[in-house]
N, C-alpha and C positions, 0 to 999 in steps of 0.2 A: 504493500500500500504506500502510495506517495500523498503528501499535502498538496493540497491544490496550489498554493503557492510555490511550490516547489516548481509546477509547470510554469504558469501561467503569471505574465509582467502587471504589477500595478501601475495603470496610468494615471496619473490627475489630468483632467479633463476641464483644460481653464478658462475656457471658451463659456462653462456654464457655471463651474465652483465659484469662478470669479467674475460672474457678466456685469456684474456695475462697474468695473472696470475696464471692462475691455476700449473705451474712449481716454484712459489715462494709462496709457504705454508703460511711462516712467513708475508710478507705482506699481501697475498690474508686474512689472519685472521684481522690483522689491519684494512684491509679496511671496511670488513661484521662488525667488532665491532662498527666503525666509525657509519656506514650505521644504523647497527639495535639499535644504540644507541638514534637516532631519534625518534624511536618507531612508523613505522608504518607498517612493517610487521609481521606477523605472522608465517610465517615457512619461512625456507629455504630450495634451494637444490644445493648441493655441488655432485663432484664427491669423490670418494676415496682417504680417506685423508693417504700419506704415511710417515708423521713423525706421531710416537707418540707423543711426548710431544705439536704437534699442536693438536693429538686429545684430550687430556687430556683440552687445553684450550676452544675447541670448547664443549665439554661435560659440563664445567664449565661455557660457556657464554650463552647455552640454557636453562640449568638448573637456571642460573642469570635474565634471561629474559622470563621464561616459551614460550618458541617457540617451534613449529615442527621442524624438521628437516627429510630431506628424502637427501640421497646419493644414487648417481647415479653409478650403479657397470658398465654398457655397455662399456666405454673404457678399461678396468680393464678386457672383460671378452675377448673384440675382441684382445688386445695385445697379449693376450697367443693364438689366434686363436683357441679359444673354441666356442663354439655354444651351446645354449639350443636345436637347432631344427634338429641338424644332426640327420644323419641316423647310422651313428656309434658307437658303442656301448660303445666302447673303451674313444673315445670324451667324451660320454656321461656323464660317468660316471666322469672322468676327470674337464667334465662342473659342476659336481653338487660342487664335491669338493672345488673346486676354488670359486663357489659361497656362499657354506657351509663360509670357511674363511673370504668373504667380508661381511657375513653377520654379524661375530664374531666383525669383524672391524668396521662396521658400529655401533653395542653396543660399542663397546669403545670410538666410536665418541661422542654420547647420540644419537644417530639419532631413529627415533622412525617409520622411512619410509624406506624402501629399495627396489629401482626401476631397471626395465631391460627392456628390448625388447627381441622380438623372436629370431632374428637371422634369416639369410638370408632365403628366398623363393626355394626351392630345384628345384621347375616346378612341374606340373601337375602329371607327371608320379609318383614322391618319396614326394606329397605333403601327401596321408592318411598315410606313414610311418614316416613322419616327425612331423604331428599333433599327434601322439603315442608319440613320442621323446619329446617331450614339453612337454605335458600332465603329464609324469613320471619326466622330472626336478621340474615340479611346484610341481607336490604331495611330490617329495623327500625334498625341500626346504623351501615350506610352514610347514614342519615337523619340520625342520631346525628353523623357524621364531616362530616356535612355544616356544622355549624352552626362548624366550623374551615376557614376557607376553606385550601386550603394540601393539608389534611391526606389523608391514603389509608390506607386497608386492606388489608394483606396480609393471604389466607391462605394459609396452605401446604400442599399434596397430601402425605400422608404416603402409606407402602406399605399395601395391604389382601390380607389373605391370606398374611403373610408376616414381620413383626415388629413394629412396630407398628400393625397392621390398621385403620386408619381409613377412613371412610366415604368421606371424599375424598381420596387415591384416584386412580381410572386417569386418565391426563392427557384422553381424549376427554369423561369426565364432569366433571373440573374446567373443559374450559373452556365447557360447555355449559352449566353455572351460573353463571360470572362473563357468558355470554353472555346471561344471564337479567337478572341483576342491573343489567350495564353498557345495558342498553337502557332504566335507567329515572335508573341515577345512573353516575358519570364518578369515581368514586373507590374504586371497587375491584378491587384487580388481586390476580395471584398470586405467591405468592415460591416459584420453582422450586428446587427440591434435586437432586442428582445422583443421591445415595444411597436414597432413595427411589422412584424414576423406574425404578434400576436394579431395585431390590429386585423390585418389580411386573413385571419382565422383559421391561421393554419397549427399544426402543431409543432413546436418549436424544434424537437426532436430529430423529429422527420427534415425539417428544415437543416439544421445543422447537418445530419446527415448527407442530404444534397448538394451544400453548398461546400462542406467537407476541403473538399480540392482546391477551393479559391480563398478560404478564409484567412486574413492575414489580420484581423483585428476586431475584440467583442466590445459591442456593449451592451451594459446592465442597462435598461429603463424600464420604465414603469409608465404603465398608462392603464386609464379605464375604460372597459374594452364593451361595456352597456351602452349599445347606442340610446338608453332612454334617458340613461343618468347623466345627470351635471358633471362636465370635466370629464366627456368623452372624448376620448382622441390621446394624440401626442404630443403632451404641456410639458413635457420636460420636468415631472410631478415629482414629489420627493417618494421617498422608498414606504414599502407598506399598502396598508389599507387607504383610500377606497382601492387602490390599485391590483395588479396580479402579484407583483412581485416583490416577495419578502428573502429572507434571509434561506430559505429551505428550498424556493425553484431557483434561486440562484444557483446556490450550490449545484442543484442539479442539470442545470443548465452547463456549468462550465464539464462535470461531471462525463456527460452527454456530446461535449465539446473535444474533451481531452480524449475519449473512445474512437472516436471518429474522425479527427483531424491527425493527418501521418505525422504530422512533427507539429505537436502543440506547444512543445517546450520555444519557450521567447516570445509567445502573443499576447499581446498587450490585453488587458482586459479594465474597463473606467466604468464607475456610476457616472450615468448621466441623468444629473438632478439640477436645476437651472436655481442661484442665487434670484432672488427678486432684488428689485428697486429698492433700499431702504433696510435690506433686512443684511446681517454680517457676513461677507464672505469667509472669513477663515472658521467661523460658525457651522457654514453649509460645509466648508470642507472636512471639518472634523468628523461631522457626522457622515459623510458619504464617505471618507477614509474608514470609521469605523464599523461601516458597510460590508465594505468593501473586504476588510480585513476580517471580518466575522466570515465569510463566504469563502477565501482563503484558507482558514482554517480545515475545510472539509477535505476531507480522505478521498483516493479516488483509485481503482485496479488501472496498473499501469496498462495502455493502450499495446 
């Protein structure tokens, strides 16, 4: 029997632990030095960093602490109202570019991760012209990732048909595309989410299982999956009740992970629980580290 932590990397997830931050660079760095100075994670993800001289220091504090690091480009790609998954050509190309430079900016960061999502669900009708449309950013971009030896690609399957509707989507179509892709290049995988997985109602299990071969990074969320009840969807909700996920499908979740993924040892695994406005980030960090860390603790037969 192995400890789950024995496989599987803590990330801090600072994009949400610390989102009142994320518009003050200069502290939001203070706080993650504070945090990783502790030494109990192993990677972090950040969104796109826009001073240089904070990426200069964040390149210097990974490289001081040997951690991962993965930036998150999606608000970065949706402000300029680009899309990976349009049907437009125009867009398209437009998209790659713009991800082309966050990717250049992510190596300036040290980031060794570069994560996105699909981008909205078109409907049924422009969905086989829209899986074309993905298909060619990831091939353009993985090309893009390539010229960082090191570096990889997450994207992440959001839910469709359900709250945030994107195109990718059901775990059998996400990995039928990185199957697409991984057959030409070796650097794009998928970062699996709970909460979304659930949302599409599917079973998570089964899910991992599928997606097994492209998984390069988990996350814990939590959402309420009653479309009748208040706070349906993916709020980025703290751990627990009203939600699915507590401290026991976690466990079994990474459990289910570590069985079925050929090399789990080194995947990053983060709560993602979203800091509100007003309320203490190193607060929310504590408790989603103590999460996180209770979930780790669980046993698991070596894969």
């Amino acid at each position: 029997m192995m400890k789950l932590k024995e496989i599987f990397c803590p990330s801090l997830l600072v994009s949400e632990s610390f989102y009142p931050l994320l518009t003050k660079e200069e502290e939001l760095y203070d706080t993650v030095r504070k945090i990783l100075l502790e030494n109990y994670y192993s990677r972090i993800e950040t969104g796109s960093l826009k001073n240089t001289e904070i990426r200069k220091k964040f390149i210097d504090l990974v490289k001081e602490l040997n951690i991962g690091f993965t930036q998150w480009i999606t608000n970065d790609i949706n402000e300029k109202k680009l899309n990976p998954s349009t049907t437009d050509d125009k867009i398209r190309k437009k998209t790659i570019l713009e991800i082309n430079n966050l990717i250049d900016i992510a190596a300036e960061s040290g980031a060794d991760r570069v994560a996105m999502i699909s981008g909205p669900d078109p409907g049924e009708q422009y969905r086989k012209e829209a899986m074309k449309g993905i298909e060619e950013v990831l091939f353009a971009i993985s090309e893009k990732i390539a010229e960082y030896p090191g570096m990889i690609l997450l994207l992440e399957p959001l839910d469709r048909d359900a709250h945030k509707n994107n195109l990718i989507g059901p775990s059998t179509e996400a990995a039928d595309l990185m199957k697409k892709v991984n057959g030409h290049y070796k650097n794009c995988y998928l970062s699996w989410d709970s909460a979304h997985v659930a949302l599409n109602k599917e079973d998570l299990r089964e899910s991992l299982k599928i997606c097994a071969p492209y998984i390069g990074h988990l996350h814990l969320a939590n959402a309420i999956l009653d479309p009748k009840k208040e706070g349906y969807g993916d709020w980025h909700m703290a751990m627990g009740e009203p939600g699915f996920l507590d401290v026991a499908k976690g466990q079994e979740i990474l459990k289910d992970a570590a069985q079925v993924i050929a090399k789990p040892q080194g995947i990053g695994v983060a709560v993602e629980s979203r800091c509100q406005i007003g309320q203490d980030p190193l607060k929310n960090e504590k408790v989603c580290r103590g999460f996180l860390a209770e979930i780790l603790e669980g046993e698991c037969d070596e894969g």
